[in-house]
C-alpha positions as CSV (number, residue, x, y, z in Angstrom):
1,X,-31.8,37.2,-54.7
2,X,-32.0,34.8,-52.0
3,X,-32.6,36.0,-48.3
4,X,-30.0,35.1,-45.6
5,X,-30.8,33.0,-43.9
6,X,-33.7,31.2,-45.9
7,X,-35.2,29.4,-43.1
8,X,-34.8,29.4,-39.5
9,X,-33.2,26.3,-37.9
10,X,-35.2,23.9,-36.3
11,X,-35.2,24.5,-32.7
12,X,-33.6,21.3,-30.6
13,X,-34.1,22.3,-27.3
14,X,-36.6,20.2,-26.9
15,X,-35.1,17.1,-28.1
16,X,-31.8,18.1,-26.0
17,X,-33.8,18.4,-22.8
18,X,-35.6,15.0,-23.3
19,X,-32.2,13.3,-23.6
20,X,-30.7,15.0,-20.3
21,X,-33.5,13.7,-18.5
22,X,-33.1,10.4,-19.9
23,X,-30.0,10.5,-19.5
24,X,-30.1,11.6,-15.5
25,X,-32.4,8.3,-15.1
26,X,-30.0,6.1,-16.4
27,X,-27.2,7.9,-14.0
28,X,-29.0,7.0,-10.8
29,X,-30.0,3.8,-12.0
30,X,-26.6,2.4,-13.2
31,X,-25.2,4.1,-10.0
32,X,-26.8,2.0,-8.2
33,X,-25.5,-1.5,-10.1
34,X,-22.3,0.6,-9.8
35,X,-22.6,0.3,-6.3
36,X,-24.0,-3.3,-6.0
37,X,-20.5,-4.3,-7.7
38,X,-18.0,-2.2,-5.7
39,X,-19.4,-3.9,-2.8
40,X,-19.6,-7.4,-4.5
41,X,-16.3,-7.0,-5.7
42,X,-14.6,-5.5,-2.6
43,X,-13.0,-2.5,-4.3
44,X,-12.7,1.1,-4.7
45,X,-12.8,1.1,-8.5
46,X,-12.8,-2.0,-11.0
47,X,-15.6,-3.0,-13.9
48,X,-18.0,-5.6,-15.6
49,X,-18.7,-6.6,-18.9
50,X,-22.7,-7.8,-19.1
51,X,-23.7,-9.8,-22.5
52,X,-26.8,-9.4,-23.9
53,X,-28.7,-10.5,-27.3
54,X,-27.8,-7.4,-28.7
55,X,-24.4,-7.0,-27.5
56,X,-22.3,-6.3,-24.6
57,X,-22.5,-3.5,-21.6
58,X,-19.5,-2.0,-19.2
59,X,-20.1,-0.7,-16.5
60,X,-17.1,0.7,-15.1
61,X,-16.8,2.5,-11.2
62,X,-14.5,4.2,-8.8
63,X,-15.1,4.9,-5.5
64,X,-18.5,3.0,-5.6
65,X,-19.4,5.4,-8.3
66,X,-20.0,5.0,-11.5
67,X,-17.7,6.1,-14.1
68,X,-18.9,5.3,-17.6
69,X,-21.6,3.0,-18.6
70,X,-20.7,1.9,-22.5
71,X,-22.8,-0.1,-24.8
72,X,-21.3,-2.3,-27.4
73,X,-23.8,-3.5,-30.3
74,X,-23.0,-6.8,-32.0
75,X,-23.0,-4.6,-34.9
76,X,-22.1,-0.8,-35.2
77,X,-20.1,1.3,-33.0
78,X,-19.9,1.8,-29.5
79,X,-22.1,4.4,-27.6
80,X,-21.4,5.8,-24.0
81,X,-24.4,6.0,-22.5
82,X,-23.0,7.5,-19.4
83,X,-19.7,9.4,-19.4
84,X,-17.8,12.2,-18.1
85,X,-17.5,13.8,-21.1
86,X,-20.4,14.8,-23.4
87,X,-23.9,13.4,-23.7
88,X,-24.5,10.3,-26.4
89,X,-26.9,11.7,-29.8
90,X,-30.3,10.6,-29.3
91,X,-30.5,7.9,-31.8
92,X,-27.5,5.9,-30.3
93,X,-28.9,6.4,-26.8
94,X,-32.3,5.2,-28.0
95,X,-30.9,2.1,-30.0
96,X,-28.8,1.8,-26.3
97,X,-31.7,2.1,-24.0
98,X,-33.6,-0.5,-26.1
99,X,-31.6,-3.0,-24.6
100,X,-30.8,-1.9,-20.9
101,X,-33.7,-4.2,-19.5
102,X,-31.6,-6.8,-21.0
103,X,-28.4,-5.6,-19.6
104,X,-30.2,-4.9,-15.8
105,X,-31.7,-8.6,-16.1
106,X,-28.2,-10.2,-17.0
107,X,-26.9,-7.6,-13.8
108,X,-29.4,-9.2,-11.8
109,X,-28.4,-13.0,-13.2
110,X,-24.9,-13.0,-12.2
111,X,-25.6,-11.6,-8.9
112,X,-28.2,-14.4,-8.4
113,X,-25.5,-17.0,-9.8
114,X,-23.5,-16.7,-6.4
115,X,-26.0,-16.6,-4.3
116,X,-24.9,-19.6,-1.7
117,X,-21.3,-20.0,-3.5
118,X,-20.0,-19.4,0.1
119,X,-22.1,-21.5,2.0
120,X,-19.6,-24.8,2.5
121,X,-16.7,-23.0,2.8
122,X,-15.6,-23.2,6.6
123,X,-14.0,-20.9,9.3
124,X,-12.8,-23.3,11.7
125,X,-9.3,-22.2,10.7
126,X,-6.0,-23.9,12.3
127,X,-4.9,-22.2,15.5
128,X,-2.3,-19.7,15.4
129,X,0.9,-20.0,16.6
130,X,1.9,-17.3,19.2
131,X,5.6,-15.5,18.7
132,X,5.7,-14.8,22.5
133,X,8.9,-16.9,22.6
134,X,10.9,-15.9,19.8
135,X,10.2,-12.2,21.2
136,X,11.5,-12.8,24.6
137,X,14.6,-14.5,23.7
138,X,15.0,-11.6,21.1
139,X,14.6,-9.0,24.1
140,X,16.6,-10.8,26.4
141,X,19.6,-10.8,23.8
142,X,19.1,-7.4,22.7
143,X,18.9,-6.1,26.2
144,X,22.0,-7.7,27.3
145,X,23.6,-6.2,24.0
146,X,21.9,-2.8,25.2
147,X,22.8,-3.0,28.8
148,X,26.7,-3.2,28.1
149,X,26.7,-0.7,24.9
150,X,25.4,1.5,27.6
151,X,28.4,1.3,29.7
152,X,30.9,1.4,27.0
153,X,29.0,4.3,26.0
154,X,29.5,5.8,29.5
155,X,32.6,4.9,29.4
156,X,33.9,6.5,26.5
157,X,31.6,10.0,27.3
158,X,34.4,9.8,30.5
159,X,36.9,9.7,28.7
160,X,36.3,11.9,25.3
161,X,33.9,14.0,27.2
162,X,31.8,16.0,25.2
163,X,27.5,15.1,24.3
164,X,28.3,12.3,21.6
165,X,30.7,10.3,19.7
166,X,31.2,6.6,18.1
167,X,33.6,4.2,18.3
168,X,34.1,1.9,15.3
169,X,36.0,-1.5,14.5
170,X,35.8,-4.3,12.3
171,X,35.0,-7.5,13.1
172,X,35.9,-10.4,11.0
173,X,36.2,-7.7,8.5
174,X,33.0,-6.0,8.8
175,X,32.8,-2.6,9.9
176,X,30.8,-2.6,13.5
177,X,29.7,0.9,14.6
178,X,28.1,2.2,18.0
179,X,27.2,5.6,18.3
180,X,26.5,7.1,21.5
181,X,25.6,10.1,23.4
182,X,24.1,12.0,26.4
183,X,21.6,9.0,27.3
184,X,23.5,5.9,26.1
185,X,23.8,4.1,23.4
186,X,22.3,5.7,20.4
187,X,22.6,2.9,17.9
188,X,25.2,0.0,17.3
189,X,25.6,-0.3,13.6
190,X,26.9,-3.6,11.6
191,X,28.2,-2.9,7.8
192,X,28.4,0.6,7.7
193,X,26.2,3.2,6.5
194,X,23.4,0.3,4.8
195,X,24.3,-1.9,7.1
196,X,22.0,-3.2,9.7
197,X,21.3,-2.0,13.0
198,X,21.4,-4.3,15.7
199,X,20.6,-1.5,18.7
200,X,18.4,1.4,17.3
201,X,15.4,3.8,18.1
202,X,13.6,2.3,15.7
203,X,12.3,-1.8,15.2
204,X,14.2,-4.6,16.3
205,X,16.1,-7.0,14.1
206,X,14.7,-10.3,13.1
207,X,15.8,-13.2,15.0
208,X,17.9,-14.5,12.3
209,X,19.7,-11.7,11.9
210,X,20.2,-11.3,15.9
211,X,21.3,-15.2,15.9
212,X,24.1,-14.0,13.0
213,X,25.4,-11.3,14.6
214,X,25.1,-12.2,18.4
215,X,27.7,-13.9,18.4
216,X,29.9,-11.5,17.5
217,X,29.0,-8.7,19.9
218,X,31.9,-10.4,22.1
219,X,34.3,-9.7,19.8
220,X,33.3,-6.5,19.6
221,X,33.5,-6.2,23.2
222,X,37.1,-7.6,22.8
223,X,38.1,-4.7,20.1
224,X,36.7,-1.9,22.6
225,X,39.1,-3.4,26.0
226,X,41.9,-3.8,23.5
227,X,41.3,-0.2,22.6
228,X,41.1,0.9,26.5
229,X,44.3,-1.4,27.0
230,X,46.0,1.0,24.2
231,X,44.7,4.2,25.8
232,X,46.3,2.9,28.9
233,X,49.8,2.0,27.6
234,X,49.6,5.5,25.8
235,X,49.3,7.0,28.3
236,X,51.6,5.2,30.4
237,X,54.4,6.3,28.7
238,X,54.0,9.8,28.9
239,X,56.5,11.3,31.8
240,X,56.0,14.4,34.5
């Protein structure tokens, strides 16, 4: 009868060790072509394919660090040589490793390919043109618009009382809006609820849409002393 079992396995420890280590070397030094490329390329992740006599190399990154470094054989399959999952067997590494002279030599070749590809290329740029204009005669029509929304705003805390309110109107059918409370004008609102603010707490209009709607602040004006003339004949009528 046969023992169990018949012979001991062969102990790989040492064999397992061996290919950590190598493995650990290649990590630092691929980091560092990694590293080379996130800078060349001007990313935080991104990759490169290297050709060699033997085949093709990947070095991928993220963050300036490398990710995976994966060699493709012109024949055979594919071996990670670096990866975030577990370690390559040793015979693919070794049959990898064989060639990563060649792949660190075609690194270096394409670096040394653009070395001076940026020399003629000049920075004696146009000049730029300055918006200092447009933005004065876009806060010179907005603060007119803000100074009188102000006083209707005033003028209608007077009369409603209370902390806020809006009064609304349409304007060559459009809905025109101006909200208002304690301090003012709160915003002045053209097209209803996704419509566009043309008074706000937050950015200005462009200056196309201020040279659109502008215009039509008057008759908006116009709409709010009609409604104060009807306030007025209401209440004219009314008898003591």
């Amino acid at each position: 009868m046969t023992e169990w079992p018949p012979v001991d396995p062969a102990d790989a420890t040492a064999v397992a060790q061996q290919r950590d280590e190598l493995v650990a070397a290649v990590r630092d030094h691929a980091g560092q072509v990694a590293y080379q490329l996130a800078r060349l390329e001007g990313g935080d992740y991104g990759q490169a394919d290297i050709e060699t006599d033997r085949g093709e190399w990947t070095v991928k990154y993220e963050g300036g660090d490398l990710e995976y470094l994966r060699f493709s054989p012109s024949r055979g399959s594919d071996t990670y040589v670096i990866s975030t999952k577990q370690p390559p067997e040793p015979e693919p590494l070794a049959a990898a490793l064989a060639d990563y002279d060649a792949f660190v030599e075609g690194f270096n070749d394409y670096v040394a390919s653009l070395d001076g590809v940026l020399d003629d290329v000049s920075t004696e740029f146009p000049e730029i043109a300055t918006t200092d204009g447009v933005v004065a005669e876009r806060d010179r029509v907005l603060g007119r618009i803000r100074e009188i929304c102000d006083q209707i705003a005033r003028e209608l805390q007077r009369y409603e009382g209370g902390d806020y309110g809006t009064f609304t109107d349409r304007i060559g059918g459009t809905r025109w809006e101006l909200k208002w409370d304690t301090d003012g004008a709160s915003y002045l609102r053209v097209g209803g609820s996704n419509g566009l603010y043309l008074l706000s707490q937050y950015e200005p209009p462009s200056a196309a849409d201020i040279r659109e709607y502008a215009p039509q602040f008057a008759d908006f004006v116009d709409a709010y002393n009609d409604h104060v003339d009807e306030l007025e004949s209401d209440l004219g009528t009314v008898e003591l």
